[in-house]
matplotlib code that plots the C-alpha trace (Angstrom):
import matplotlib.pyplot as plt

x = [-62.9, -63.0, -61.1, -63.9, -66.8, -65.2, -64.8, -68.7, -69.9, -68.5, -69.6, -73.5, -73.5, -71.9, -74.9, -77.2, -76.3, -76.5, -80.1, -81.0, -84.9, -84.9, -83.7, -86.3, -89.0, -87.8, -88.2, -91.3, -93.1, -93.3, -94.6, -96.7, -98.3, -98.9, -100.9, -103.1, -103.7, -104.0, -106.8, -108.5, -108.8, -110.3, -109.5, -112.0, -111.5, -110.8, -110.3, -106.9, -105.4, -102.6, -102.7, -99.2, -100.5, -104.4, -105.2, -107.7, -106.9, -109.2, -106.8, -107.0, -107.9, -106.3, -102.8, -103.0, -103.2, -100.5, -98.2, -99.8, -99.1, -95.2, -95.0, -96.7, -94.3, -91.1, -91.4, -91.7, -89.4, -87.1, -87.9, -87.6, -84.0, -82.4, -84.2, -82.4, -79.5, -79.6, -81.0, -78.3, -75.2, -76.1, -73.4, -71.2, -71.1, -71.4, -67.7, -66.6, -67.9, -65.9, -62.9, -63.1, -65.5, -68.0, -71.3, -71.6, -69.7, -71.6, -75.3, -73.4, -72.9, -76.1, -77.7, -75.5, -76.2, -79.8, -80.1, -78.0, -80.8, -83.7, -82.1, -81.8, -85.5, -87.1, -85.2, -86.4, -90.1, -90.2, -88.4, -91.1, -94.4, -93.4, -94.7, -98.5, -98.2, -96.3, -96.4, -95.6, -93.5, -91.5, -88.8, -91.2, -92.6, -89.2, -87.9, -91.1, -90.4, -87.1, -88.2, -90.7, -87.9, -85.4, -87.8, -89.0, -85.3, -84.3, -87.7, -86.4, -82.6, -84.3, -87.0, -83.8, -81.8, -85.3, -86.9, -85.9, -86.9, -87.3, -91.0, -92.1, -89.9, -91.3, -94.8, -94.0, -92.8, -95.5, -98.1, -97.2, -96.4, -99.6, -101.6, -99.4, -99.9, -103.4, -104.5, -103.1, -105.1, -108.3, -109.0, -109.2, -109.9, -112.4, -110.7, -106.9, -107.8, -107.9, -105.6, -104.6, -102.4, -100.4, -98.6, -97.8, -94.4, -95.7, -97.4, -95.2, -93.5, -97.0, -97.5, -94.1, -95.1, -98.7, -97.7, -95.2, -97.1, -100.8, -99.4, -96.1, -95.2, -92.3, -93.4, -89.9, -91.8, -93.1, -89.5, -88.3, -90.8, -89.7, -86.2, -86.8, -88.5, -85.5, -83.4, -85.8, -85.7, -81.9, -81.1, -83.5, -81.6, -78.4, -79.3, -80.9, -77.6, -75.7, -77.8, -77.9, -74.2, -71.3, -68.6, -65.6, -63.2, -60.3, -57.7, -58.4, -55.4, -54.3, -55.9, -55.3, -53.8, -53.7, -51.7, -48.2, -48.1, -45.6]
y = [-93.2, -90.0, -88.8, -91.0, -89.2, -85.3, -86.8, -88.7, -85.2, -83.5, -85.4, -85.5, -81.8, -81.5, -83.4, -81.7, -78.4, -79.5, -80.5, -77.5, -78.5, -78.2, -74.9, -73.8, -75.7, -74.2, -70.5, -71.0, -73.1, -72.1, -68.4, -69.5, -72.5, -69.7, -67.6, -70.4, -71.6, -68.0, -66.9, -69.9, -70.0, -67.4, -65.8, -67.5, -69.3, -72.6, -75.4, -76.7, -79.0, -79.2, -83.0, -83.1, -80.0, -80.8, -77.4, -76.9, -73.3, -71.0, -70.1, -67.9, -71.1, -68.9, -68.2, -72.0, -72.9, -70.8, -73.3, -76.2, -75.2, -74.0, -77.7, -79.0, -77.6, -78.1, -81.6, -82.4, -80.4, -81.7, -85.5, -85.1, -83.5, -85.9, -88.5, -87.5, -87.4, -90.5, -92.5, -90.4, -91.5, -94.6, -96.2, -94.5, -95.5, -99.3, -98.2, -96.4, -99.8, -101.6, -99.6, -99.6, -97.2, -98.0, -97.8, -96.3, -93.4, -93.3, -93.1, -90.9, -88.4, -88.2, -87.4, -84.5, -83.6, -83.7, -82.1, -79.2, -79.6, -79.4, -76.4, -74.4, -74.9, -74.7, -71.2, -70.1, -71.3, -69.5, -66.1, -66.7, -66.7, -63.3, -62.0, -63.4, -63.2, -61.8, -64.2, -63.6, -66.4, -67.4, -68.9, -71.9, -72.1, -72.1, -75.1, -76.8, -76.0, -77.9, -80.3, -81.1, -80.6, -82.8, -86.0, -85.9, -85.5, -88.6, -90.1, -89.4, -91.1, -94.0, -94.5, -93.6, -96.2, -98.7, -98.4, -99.8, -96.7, -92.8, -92.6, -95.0, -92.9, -89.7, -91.1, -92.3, -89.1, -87.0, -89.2, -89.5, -85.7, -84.4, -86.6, -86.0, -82.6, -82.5, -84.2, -82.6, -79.3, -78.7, -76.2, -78.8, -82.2, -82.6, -85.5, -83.2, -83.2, -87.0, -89.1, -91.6, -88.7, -88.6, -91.7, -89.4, -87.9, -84.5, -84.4, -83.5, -80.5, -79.1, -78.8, -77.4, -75.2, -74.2, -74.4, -70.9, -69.3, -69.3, -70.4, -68.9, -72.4, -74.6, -78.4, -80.2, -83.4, -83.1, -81.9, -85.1, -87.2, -85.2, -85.8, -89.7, -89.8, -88.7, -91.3, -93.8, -93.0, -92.9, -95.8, -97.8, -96.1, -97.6, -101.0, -101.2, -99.8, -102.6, -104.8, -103.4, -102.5, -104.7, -106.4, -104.3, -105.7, -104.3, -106.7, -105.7, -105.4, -109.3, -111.0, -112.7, -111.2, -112.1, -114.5, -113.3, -110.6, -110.7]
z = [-151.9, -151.5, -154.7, -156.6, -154.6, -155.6, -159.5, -159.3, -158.1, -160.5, -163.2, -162.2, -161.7, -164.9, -166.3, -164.6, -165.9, -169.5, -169.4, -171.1, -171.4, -167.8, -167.2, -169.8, -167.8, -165.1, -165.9, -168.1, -166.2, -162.7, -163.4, -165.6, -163.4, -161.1, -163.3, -164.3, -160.5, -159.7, -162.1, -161.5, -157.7, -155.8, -152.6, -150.1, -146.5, -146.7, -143.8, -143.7, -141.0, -139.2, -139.0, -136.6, -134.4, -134.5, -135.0, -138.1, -140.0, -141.8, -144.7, -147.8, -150.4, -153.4, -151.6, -150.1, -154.0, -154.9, -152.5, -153.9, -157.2, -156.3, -154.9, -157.8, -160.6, -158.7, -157.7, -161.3, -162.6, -159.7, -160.6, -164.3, -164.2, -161.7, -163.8, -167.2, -165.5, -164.1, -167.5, -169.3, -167.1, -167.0, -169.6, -168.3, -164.5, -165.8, -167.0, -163.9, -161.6, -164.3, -163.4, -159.8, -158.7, -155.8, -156.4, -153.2, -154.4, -157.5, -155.7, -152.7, -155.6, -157.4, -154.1, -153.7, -157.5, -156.4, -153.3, -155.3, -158.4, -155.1, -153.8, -157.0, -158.2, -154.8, -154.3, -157.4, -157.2, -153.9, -155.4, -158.9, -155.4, -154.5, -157.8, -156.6, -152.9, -150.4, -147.5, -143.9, -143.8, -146.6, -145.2, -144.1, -147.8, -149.1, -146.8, -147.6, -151.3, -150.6, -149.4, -151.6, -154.7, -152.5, -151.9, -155.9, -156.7, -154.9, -156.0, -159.6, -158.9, -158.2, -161.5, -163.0, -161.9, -161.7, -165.1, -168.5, -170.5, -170.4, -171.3, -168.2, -166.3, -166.9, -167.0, -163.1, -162.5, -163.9, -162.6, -159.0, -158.5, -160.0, -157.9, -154.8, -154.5, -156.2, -152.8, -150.4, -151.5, -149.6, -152.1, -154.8, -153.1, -150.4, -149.1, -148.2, -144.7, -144.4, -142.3, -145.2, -147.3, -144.7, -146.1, -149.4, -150.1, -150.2, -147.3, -144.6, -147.4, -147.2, -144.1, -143.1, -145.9, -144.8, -140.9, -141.7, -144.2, -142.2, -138.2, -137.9, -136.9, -137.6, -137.6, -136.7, -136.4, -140.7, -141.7, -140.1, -141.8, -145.2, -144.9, -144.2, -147.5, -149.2, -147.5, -148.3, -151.9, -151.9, -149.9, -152.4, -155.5, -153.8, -153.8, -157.2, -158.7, -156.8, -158.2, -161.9, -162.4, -162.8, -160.6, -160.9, -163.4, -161.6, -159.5, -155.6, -153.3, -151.9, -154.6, -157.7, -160.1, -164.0, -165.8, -166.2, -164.0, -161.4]

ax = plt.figure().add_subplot(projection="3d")
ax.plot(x, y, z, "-o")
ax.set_aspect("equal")
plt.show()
């Protein structure tokens, strides 16, 4: 088991790295997502909430849009890669099942691939902020960052193992993401400080986010909700694979064994 995990892992990472469109993505698009949220939004006090704390923030609506924005770009860019991955290996794990792999080794290791992916372009969107605004607390914004590119990574394992095609994929992708973190901006939509987003993946990753950068507070409670998403999102991923890949082909230890073989 193990010796297929360390050869699963390797492979996805291996995959990962040659998505080339992504690592342009990656550098062009988050400075320049910045800029255009930036220049749009100016620097006036706007109500946030604390929805796990209570407490209701006056915050600088311009540097609260800069975190919105970070979130935005990297939970695409995080969903898209692990996506292409995913759709890409495809083929090739149906052969691995076929040859004995688990497909618990298979999903175990594109989780690791994409918590790897999440950590890379969270880090880098919170590095890429520090050209706009120097927060007080950027460690918070970079574990919210995290875990905003760790949930949409896992989110993206399973479309990828879900959908038929590539274009509905990245469609789902695109779609949920921008509308995600669209709401949870006060700055934006009037409606952020509602109970219902709450129940949105990148709810609790804002709030972490927002809670360090404008409290100096680190919500536990919201990185636990954060990180279930990301289980929830892999432990789907794992059942649709058993359910899309084949039985193994290979003769298990005690059982029958082919015609002539002795």
């Amino acid at each position: 088991m193990n010796q297929q995990l360390d050869t699963a892992i390797r492979h996805s990472l291996a995959e990962h790295a040659r998505n080339r469109l992504a690592a342009v993505l990656l550098v062009a698009f988050v400075p320049v997502w910045y800029v255009l949220i930036g220049a749009m939004i100016p620097h006036a006090s706007t109500a946030f909430r604390l929805r796990s704390t209570g407490t209701t923030l006056a915050v600088d609506g311009h540097n609260l849009s800069l975190i919105s924005a970070g979130l935005n770009t990297i939970t695409i860019i995080a969903g898209f890669v692990v996506l292409t991955a995913t759709r890409r290996a495809m083929a090739f794990d149906r052969r691995l099942v076929l040859s004995g792999y688990r497909p618990g080794a298979l999903i175990a290791a594109k989780t690791v691939a994409a918590v790897a992916v999440a950590l890379v372009i969270s880090g880098y969107a919170a590095l890429v902020l520090l050209a706009f605004w120097r927060p007080g607390g950027l460690g918070a914004i970079m574990l919210g960052f995290f875990l905003g590119a760790v949930t949409y990574a896992t989110l993206g394992l399973l479309i990828g193992v879900l959908v038929r095609g590539d274009l509905e994929g990245f469609f789902l992708i695109i779609m949920i993401a921008l509308l995600d973190t669209f709401l949870q901006d006060p700055v934006d939509n009037p409606l952020a400080n509602k109970a219902v987003l709450e129940f949105f993946p990148a709810y609790a990753p804002t709030q972490v986010a927002a809670a360090g950068a404008f409290h100096d507070q680190i919500l536990i409670a919201m990185i636990a909700l954060s990180l279930a998403w990301t289980v929830v999102f892999a432990g789907l991923a794992f059942a649709v694979l058993r359910l899309r890949m084949p039985h193994s082909s290979r003769p298990q230890p005690g059982g029958p064994q082919p015609a002539g073989a002795g």
